[in-house]
Backbone as a chain_set.jsonl record, in Angstrom:
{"seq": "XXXXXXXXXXXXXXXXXXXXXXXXXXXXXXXXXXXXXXXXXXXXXXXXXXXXXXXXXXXXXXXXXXXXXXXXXXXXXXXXXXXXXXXXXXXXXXXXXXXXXXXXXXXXXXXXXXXXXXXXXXXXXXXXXXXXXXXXXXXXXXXXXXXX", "coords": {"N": [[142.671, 98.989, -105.844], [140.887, 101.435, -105.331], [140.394, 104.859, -103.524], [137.76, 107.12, -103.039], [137.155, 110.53, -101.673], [135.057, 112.181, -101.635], [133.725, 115.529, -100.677], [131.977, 117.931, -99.289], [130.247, 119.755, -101.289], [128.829, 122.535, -102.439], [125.856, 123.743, -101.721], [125.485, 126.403, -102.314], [127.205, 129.342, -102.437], [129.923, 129.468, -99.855], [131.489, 131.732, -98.494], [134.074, 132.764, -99.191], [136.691, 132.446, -101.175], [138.853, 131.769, -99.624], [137.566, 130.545, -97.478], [137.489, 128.411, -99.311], [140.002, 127.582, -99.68], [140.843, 126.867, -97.225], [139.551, 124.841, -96.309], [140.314, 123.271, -98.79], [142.838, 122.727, -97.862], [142.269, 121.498, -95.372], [141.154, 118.992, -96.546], [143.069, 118.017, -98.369], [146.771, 116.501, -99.758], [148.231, 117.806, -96.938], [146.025, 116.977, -95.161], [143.632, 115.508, -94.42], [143.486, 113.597, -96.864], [146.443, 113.041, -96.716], [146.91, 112.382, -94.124], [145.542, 110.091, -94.532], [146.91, 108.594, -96.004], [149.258, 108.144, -94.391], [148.22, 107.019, -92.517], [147.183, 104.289, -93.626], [149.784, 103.281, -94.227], [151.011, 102.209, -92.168], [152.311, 99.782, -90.304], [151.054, 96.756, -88.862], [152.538, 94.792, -86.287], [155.211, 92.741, -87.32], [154.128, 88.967, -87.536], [156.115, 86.155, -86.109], [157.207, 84.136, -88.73], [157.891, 80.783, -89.629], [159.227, 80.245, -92.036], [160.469, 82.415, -92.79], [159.594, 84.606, -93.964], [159.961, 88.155, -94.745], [159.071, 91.303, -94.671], [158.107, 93.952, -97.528], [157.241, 96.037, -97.688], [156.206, 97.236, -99.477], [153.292, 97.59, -99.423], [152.73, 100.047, -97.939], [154.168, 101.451, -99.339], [153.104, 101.86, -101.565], [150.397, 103.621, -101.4], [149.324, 106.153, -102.449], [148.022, 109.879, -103.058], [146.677, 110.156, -105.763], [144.195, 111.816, -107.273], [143.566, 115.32, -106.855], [141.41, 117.602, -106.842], [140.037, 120.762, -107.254], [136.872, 122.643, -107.722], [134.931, 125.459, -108.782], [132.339, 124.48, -106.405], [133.018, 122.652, -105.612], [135.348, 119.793, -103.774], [137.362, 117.36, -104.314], [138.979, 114.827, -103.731], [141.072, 111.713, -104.355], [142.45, 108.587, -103.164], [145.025, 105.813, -103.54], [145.568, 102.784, -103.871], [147.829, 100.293, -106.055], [148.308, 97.785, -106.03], [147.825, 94.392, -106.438], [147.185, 92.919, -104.575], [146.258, 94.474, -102.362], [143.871, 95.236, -101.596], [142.866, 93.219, -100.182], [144.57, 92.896, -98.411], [143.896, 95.343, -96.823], [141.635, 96.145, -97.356], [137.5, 96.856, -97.915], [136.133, 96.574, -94.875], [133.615, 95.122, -94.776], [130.809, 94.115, -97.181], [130.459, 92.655, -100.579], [132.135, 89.616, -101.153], [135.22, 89.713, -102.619], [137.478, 91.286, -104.927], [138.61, 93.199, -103.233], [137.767, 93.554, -100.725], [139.017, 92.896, -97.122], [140.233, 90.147, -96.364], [139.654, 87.658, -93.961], [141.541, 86.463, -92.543], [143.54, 88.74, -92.617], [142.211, 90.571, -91.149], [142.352, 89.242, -88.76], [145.208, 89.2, -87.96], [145.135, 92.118, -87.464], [145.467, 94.007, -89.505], [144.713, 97.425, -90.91], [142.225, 97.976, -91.95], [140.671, 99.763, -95.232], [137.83, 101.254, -94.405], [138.139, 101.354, -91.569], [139.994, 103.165, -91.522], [139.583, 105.45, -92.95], [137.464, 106.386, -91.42], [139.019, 106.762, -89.18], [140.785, 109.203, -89.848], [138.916, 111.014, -90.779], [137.736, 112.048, -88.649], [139.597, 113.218, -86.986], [139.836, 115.47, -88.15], [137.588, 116.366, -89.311], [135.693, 118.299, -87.458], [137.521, 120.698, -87.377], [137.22, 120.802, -90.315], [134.136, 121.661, -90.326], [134.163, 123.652, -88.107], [135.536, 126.067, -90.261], [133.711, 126.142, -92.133], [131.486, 127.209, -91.204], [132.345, 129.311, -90.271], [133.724, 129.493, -87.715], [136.319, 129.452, -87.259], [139.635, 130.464, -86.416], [141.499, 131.103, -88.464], [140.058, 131.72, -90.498], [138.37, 133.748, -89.012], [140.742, 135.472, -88.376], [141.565, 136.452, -91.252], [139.103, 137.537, -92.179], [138.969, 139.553, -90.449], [141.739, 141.225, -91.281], [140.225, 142.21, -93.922], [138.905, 143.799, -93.311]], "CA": [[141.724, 99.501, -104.892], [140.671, 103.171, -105.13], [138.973, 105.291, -102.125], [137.552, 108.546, -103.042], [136.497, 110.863, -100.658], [134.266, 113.566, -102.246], [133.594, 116.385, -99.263], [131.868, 119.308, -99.079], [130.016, 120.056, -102.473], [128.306, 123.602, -101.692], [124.77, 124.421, -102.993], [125.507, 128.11, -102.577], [128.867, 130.106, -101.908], [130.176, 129.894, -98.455], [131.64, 132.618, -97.821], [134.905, 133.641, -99.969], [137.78, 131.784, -101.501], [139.768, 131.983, -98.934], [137.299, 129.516, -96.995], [137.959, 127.373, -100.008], [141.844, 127.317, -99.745], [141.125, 126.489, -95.683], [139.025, 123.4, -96.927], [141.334, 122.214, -99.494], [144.132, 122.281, -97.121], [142.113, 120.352, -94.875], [140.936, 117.466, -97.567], [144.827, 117.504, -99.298], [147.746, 116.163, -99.0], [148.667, 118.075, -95.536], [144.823, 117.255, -94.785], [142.799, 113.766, -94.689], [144.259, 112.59, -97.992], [147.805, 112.665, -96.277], [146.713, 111.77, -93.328], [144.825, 108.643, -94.723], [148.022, 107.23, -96.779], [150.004, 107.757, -93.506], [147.258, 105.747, -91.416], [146.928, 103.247, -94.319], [151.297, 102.56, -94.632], [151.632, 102.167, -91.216], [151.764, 98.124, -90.459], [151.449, 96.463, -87.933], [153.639, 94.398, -85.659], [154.429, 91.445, -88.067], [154.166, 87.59, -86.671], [157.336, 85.739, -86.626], [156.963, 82.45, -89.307], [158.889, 79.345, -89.897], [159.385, 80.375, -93.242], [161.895, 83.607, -92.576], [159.649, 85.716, -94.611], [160.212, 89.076, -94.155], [158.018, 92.353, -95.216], [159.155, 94.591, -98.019], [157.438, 97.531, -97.263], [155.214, 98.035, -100.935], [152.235, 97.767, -99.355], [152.879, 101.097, -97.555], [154.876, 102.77, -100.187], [152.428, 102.417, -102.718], [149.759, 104.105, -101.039], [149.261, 107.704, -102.909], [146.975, 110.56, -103.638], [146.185, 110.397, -107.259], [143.831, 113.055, -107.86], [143.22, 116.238, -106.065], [140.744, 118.98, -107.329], [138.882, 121.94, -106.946], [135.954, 122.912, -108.601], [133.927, 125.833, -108.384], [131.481, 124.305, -105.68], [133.676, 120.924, -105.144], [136.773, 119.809, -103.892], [137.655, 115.543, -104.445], [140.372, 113.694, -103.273], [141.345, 110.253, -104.472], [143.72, 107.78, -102.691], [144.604, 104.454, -103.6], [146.704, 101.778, -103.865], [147.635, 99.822, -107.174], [149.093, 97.017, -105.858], [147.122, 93.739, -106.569], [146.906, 92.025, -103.165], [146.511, 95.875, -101.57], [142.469, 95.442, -101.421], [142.564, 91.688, -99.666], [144.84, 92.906, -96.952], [143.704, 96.432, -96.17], [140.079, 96.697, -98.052], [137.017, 97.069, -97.254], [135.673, 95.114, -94.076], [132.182, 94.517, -95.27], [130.496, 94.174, -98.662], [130.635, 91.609, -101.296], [133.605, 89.064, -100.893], [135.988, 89.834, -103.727], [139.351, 91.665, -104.617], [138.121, 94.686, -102.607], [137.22, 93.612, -99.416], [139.571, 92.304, -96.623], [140.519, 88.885, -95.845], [139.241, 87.235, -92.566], [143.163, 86.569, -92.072], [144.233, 90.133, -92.075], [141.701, 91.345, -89.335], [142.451, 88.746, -87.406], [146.324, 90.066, -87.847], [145.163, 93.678, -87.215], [145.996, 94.858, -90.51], [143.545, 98.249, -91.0], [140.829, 98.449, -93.384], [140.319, 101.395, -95.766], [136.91, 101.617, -94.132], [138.728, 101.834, -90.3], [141.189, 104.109, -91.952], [138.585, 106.67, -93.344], [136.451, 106.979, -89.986], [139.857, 107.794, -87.917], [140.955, 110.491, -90.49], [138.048, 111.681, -90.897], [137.057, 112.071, -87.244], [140.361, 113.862, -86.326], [139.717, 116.14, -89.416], [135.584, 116.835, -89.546], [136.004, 119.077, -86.56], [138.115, 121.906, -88.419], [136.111, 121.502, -91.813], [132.801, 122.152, -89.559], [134.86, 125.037, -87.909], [135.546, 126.7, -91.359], [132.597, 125.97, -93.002], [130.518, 127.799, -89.792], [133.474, 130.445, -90.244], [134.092, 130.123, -86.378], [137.63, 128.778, -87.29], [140.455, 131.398, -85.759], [142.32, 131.087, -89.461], [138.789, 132.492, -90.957], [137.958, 135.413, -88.573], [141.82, 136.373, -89.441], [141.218, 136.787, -92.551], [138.087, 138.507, -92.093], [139.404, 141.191, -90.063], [141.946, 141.778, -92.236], [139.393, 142.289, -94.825], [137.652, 145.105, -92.897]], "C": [[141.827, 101.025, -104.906], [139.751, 103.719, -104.165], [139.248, 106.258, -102.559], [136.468, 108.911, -102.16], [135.737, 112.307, -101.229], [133.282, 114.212, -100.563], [132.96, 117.49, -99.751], [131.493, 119.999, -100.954], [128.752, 121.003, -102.12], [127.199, 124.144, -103.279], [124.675, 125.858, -103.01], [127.073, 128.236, -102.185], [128.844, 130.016, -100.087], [130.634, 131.048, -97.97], [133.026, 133.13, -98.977], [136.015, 132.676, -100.54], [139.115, 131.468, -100.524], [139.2, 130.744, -97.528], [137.276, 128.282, -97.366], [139.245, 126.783, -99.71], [141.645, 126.525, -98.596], [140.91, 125.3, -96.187], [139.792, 122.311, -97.771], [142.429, 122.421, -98.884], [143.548, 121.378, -96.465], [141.91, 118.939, -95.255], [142.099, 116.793, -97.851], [145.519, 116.627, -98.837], [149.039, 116.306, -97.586], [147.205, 117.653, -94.912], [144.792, 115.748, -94.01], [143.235, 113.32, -95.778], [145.919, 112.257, -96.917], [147.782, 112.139, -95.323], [146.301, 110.193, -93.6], [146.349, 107.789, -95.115], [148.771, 107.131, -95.748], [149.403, 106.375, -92.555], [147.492, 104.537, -92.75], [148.807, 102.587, -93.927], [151.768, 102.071, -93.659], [151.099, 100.693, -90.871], [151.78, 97.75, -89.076], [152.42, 95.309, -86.941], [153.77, 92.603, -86.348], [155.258, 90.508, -86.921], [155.429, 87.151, -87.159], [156.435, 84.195, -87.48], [158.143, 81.455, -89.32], [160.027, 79.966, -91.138], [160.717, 81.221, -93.47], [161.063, 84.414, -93.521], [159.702, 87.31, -93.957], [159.231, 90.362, -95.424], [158.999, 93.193, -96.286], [158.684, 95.914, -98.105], [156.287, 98.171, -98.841], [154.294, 98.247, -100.589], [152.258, 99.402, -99.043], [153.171, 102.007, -98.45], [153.8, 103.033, -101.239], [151.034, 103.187, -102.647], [149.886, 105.86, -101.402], [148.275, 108.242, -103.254], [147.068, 110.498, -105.219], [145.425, 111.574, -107.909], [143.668, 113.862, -106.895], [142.87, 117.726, -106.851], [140.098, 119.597, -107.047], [138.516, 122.444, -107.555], [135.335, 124.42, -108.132], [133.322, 125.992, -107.106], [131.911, 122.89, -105.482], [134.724, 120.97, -105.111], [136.932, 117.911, -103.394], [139.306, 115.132, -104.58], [140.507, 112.67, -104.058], [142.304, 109.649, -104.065], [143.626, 106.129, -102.781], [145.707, 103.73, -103.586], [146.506, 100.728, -104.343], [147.894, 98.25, -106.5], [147.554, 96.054, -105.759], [146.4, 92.989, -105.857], [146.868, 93.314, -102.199], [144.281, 95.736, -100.473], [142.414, 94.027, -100.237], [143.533, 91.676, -98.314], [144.466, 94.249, -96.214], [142.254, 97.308, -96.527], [139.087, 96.957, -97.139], [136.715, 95.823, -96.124], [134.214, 94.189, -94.426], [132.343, 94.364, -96.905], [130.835, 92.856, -99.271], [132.06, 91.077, -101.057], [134.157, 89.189, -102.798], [137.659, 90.811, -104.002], [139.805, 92.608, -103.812], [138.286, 94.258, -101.188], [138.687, 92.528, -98.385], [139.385, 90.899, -96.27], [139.738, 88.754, -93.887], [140.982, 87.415, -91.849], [143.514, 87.672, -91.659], [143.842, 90.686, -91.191], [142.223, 90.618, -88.687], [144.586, 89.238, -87.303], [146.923, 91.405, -87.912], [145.645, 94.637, -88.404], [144.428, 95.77, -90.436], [142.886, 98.154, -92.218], [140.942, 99.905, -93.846], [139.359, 101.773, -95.033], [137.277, 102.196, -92.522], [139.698, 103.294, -90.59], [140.69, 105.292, -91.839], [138.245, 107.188, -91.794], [137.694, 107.44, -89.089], [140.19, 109.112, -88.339], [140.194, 111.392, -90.325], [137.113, 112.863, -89.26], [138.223, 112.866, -86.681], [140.363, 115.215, -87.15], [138.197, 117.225, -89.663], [135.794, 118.226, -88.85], [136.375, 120.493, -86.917], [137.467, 122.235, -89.46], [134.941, 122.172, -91.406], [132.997, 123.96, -89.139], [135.218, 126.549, -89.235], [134.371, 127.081, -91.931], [131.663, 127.485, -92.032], [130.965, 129.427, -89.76], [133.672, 130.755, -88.759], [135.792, 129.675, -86.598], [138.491, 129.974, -87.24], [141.106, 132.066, -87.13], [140.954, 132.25, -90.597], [138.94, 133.833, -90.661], [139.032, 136.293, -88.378], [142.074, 137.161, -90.048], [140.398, 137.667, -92.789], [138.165, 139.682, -91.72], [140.5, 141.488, -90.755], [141.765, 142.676, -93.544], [139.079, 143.731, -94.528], [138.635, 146.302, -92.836]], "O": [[142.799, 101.667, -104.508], [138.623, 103.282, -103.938], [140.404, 106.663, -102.686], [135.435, 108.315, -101.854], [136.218, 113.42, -101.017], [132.562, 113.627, -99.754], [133.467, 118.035, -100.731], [132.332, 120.564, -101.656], [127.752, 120.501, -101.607], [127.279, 124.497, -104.456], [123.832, 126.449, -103.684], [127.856, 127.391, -101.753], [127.97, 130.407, -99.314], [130.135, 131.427, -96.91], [132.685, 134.1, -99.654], [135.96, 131.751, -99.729], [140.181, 130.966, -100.882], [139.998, 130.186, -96.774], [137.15, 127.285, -96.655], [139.438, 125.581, -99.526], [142.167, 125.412, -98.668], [141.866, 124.61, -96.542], [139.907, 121.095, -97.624], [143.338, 122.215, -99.688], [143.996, 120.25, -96.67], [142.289, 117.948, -94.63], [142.332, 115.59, -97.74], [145.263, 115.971, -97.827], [150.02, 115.636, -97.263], [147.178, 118.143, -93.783], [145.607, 115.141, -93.316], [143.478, 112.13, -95.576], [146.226, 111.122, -96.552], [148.596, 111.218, -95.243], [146.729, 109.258, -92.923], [146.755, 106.72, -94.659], [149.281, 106.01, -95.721], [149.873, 105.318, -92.134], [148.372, 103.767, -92.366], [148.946, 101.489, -93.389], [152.83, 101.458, -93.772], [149.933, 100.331, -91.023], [152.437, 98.348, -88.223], [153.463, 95.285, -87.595], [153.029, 91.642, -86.145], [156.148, 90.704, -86.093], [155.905, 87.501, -88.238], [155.504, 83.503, -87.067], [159.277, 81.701, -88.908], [161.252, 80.075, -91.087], [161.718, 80.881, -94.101], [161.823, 85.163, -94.135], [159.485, 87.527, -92.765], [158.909, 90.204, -96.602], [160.223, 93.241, -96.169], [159.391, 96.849, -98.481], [155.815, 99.292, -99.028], [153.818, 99.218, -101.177], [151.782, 100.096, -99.942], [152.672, 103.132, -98.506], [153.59, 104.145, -101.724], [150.477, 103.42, -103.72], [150.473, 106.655, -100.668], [147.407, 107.545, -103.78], [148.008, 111.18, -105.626], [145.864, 112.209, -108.868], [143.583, 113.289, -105.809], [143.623, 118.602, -107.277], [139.197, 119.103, -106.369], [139.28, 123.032, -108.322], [135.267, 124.518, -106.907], [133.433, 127.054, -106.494], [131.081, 122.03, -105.189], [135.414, 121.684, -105.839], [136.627, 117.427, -102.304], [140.29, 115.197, -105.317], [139.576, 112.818, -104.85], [143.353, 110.068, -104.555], [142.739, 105.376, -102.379], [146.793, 104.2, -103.248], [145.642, 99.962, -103.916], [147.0, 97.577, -107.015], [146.498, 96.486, -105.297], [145.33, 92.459, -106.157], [147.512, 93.169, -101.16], [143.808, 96.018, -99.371], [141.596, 94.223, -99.338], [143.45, 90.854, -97.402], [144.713, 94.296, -95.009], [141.872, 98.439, -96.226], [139.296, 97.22, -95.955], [136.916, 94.618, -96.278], [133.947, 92.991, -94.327], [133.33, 94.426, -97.637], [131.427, 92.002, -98.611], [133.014, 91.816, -100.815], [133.575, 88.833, -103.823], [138.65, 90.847, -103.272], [140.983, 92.902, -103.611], [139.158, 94.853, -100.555], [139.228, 91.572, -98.941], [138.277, 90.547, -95.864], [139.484, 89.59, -93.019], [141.423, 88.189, -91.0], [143.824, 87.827, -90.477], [144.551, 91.285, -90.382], [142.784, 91.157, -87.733], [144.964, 89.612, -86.193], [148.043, 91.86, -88.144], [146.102, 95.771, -88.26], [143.35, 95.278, -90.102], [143.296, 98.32, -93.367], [141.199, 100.908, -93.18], [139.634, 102.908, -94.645], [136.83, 103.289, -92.175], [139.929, 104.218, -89.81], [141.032, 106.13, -91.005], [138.707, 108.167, -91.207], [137.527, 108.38, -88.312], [140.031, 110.086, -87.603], [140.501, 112.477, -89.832], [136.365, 113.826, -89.095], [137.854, 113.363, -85.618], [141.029, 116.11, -86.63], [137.992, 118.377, -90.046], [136.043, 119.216, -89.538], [135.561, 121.401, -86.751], [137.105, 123.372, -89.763], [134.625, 123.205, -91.997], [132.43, 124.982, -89.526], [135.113, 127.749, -88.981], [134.074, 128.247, -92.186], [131.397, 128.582, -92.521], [130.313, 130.409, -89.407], [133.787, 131.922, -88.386], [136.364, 129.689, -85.508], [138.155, 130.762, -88.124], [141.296, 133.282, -87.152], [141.183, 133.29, -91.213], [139.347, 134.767, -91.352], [138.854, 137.501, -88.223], [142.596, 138.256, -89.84], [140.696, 138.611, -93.52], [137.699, 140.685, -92.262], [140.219, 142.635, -91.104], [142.543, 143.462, -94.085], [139.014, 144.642, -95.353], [138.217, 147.43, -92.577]]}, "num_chains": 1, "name": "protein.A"}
């Protein structure tokens, strides 16, 4: 299962490289990428079974950024997680049923979806990129007076 989050692909210059750097800190791995694999690893409260199984923790660990670049006029993330049974307990919630998409089982045992995952990241995250982008962001007009 792979989730890429392609952000912020600018049909003119924003403003200076330095509103780039802000941006790709916010996307990265201190950003919404890091943020996401933390929200994704984090499990929730497992059911006791008969059985004695017990969790071993891969699902979480294997959750990593893979790519992270900056272009020009683009900056793309990718985060995913190889693991074979990764998509069927933490995929998407909708869409075609297949290796991708979550189980009925796992919602109903509160495991998160990539798709729940995204919208919290993203939503604690937007806020600041907007702020940059706008250049009202404190870290910006900094910089700016520095400049002058």
């Amino acid at each position: 299962m792979v989730i890429s989050v392609r952000a912020i692909k600018a049909t003119r210059s924003i403003a200076s490289e330095d509103v780039g750097d802000l941006i790709a800190r916010e996307l990265g791995p201190t950003g919404v990428a890091g943020d996401l694999i933390r929200e994704m690893a984090d499990y929730p409260v497992q059911q006791q079974t008969k059985s004695g199984y017990r969790r071993t923790g891969d699902l979480g660990r294997n959750w990593k950024m893979r790519k992270f670049s900056r272009g020009r006029d683009s900056i793309f993330s990718e985060t995913d997680n190889r693991l074979a049974y990764a998509g069927r307990v933490q995929g998407r919630k909708r869409g075609p049923k297949g290796p991708d998409t979550q189980t009925r089982e796992m919602r109903r045992r509160r495991w998160l979806s990539i798709d729940t995952g995204v919208r919290r990241v993203w939503g604690r995250r937007r806020d600041n990129i907007i702020r940059i982008i706008t250049q009202r962001d404190p870290r910006v007009q900094a910089r700016r007076d520095r400049i002058r």
